[in-house]
C-alpha positions in Angstrom: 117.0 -72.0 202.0 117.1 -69.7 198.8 120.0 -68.0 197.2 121.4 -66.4 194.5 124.3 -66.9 193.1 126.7 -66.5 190.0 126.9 -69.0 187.4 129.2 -68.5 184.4 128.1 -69.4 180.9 130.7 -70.2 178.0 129.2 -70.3 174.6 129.5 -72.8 171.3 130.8 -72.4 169.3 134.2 -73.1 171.1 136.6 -70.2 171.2 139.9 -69.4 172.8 138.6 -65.6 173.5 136.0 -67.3 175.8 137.3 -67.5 179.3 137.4 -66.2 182.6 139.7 -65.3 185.5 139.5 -65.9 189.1 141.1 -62.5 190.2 143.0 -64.3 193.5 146.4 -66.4 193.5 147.5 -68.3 196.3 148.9 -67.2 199.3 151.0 -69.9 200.1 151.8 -72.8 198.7 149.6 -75.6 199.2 150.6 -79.9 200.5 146.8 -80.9 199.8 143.6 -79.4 198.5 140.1 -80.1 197.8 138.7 -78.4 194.5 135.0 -78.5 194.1 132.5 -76.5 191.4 129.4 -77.2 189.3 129.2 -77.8 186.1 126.5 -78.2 183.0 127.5 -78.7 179.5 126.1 -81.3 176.7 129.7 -81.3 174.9 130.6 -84.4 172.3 133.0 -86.6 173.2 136.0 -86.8 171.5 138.0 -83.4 172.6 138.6 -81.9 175.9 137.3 -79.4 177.9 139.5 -77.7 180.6 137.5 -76.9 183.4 140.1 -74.9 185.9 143.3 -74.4 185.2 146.1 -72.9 187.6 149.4 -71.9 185.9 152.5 -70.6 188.0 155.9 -69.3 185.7 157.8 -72.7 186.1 155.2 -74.6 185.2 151.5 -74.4 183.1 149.5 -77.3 185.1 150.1 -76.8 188.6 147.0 -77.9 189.0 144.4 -78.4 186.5 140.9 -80.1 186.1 139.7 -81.2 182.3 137.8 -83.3 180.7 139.7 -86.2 178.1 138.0 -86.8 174.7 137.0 -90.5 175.8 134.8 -89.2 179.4 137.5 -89.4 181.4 139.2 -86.9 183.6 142.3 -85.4 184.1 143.9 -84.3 187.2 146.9 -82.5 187.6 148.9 -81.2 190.3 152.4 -79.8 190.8 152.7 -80.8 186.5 151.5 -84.2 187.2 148.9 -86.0 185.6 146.3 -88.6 186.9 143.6 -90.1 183.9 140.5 -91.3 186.0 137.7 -93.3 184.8 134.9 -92.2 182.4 132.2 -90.0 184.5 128.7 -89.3 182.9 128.5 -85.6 183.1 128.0 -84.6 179.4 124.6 -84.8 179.5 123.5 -81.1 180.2 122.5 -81.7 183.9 123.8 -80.0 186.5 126.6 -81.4 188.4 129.2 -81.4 191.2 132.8 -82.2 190.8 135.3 -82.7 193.8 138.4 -84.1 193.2 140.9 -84.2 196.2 145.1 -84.5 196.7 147.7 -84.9 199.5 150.7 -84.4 198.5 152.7 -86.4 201.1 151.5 -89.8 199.3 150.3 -88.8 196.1 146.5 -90.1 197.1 143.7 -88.2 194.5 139.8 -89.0 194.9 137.1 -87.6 192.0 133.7 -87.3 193.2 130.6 -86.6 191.5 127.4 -85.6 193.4 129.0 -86.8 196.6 129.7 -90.0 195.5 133.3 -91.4 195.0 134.2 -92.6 191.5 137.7 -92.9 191.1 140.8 -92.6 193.4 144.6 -93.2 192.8 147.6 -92.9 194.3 151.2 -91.5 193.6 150.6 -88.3 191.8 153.1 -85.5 192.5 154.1 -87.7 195.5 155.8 -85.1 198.0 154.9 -82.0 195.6 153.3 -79.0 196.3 151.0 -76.6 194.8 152.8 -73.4 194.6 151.8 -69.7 195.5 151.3 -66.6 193.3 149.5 -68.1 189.8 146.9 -67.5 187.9 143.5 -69.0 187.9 141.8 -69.3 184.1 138.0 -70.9 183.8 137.1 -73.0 180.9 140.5 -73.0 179.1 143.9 -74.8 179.5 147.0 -72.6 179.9 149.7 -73.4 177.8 151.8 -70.4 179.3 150.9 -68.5 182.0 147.0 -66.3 181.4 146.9 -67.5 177.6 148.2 -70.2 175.0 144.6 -71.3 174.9 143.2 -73.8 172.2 140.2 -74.0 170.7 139.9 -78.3 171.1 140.3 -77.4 175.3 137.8 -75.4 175.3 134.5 -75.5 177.7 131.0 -75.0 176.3 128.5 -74.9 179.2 128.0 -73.3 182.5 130.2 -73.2 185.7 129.3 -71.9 189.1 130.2 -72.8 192.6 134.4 -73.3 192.5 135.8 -73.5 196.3 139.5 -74.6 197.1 140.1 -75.6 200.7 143.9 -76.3 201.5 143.3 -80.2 203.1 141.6 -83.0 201.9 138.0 -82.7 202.7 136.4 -86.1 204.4 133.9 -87.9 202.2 131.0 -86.5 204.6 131.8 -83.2 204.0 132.4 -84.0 200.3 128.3 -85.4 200.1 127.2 -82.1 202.5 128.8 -79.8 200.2 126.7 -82.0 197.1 123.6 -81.4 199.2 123.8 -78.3 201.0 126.6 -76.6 198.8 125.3 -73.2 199.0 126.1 -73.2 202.7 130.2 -74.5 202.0 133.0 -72.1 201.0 136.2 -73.0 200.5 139.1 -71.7 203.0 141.5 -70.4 200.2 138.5 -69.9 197.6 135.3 -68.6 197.8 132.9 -68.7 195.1 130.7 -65.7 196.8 133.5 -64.0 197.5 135.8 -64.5 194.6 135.7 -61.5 191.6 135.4 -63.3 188.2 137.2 -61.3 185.3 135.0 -62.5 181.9 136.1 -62.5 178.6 135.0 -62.8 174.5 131.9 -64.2 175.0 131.4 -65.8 178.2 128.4 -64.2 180.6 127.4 -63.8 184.0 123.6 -64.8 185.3 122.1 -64.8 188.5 120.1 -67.7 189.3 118.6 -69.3 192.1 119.9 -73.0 193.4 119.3 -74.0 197.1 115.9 -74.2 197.6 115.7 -76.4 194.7 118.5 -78.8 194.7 118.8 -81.3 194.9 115.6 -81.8 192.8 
């Protein structure tokens, strides 16, 4: 199958005018979701880079995905914070990130290319993700559409970021790493979704299914 598609490209050096916005909020509040996107980037270690961020008025991480300075991840939802383990992804290959939650026990799973690499339990344990906020790429929200800093910032490319509202089994997890131009998330759609971009960030068009995996 061949298809085009979006993919978002944030420059170096680092800046906090370089970012985008998903131009959709929630609905309604979500008990459980599974976040999935591509991502590409050769950045150091040693300083974070904020991947997707979701910020409502009470509080800045309602739900967040970003990269810790040691390789690690960090998952947040409803303000809570998970640390997984470290994840080879700096490396300037393309790659797919799915992390999962449920809210009514806490559970979170990180997967890269379909495989599981870390899981946890008792984040945001009967939390929720709430409705009506704001959806910044390749930044971390310290208030609500700004309080950016330069040391969160993404370098790379992004493409491919679906939300479903349930936890997605780990067979649909490795058929949206194999096939994931076919998936689209429930609440988000990637194809479907305007992107806002700003400072320096771009938009190309390039061609992913007939190749991938390679």
């Amino acid at each position: 199958m061949e298809s085009n598609t979006e993919r978002l490209i944030f420059p170096t050096p680092r800046h906090t005018g370089n970012y985008a916005r998903l131009l959709t909020t929630l609905a309604r509040d979500l008990s459980s979701y599974t976040l999935c996107l591509r991502v590409r980037t050769d950045m150091s270690y040693g300083s974070g880079m904020a991947l997707v961020s979701y910020a409502v008025e009470e509080q800045n991480n309602e739900l967040m995905v970003t990269g810790d300075g040691d390789g690690g991840f960090l998952l947040f939802a409803d303000n809570q914070k998970a640390t997984t383990a470290y994840l080879t992804v700096r490396d300037d290959l393309w790659h797919s990130l799915c992390v999962t939650w449920r809210g009514n026990n806490g559970s979170w799973q990180l997967y890269a290319d379909g495989e599981l690499r870390d899981s946890g339990s008792g984040l945001a344990v009967g939390g929720r993700i709430n409705s009506g906020g704001t959806w910044i790429l390749g930044q971390d929200q310290d208030t609500v559409g700004g309080g950016f800093e330069t040391s969160q910032a993404f370098s790379g490319e992004l493409s491919h970021v679906n939300l479903w509202d349930r936890v997605l089994s780990p067979s649909e997890i490795e058929a949206v790493w194999r096939t994931f131009c076919e998936h689209h998330g429930n609440v988000i759609d990637w194809t479907g979704t305007t992107v806002a971009i700003y400072g320096l960030v771009s938009k190309e068009q390039h061609r992913v299914c007939e190749t991938w995996p390679s």
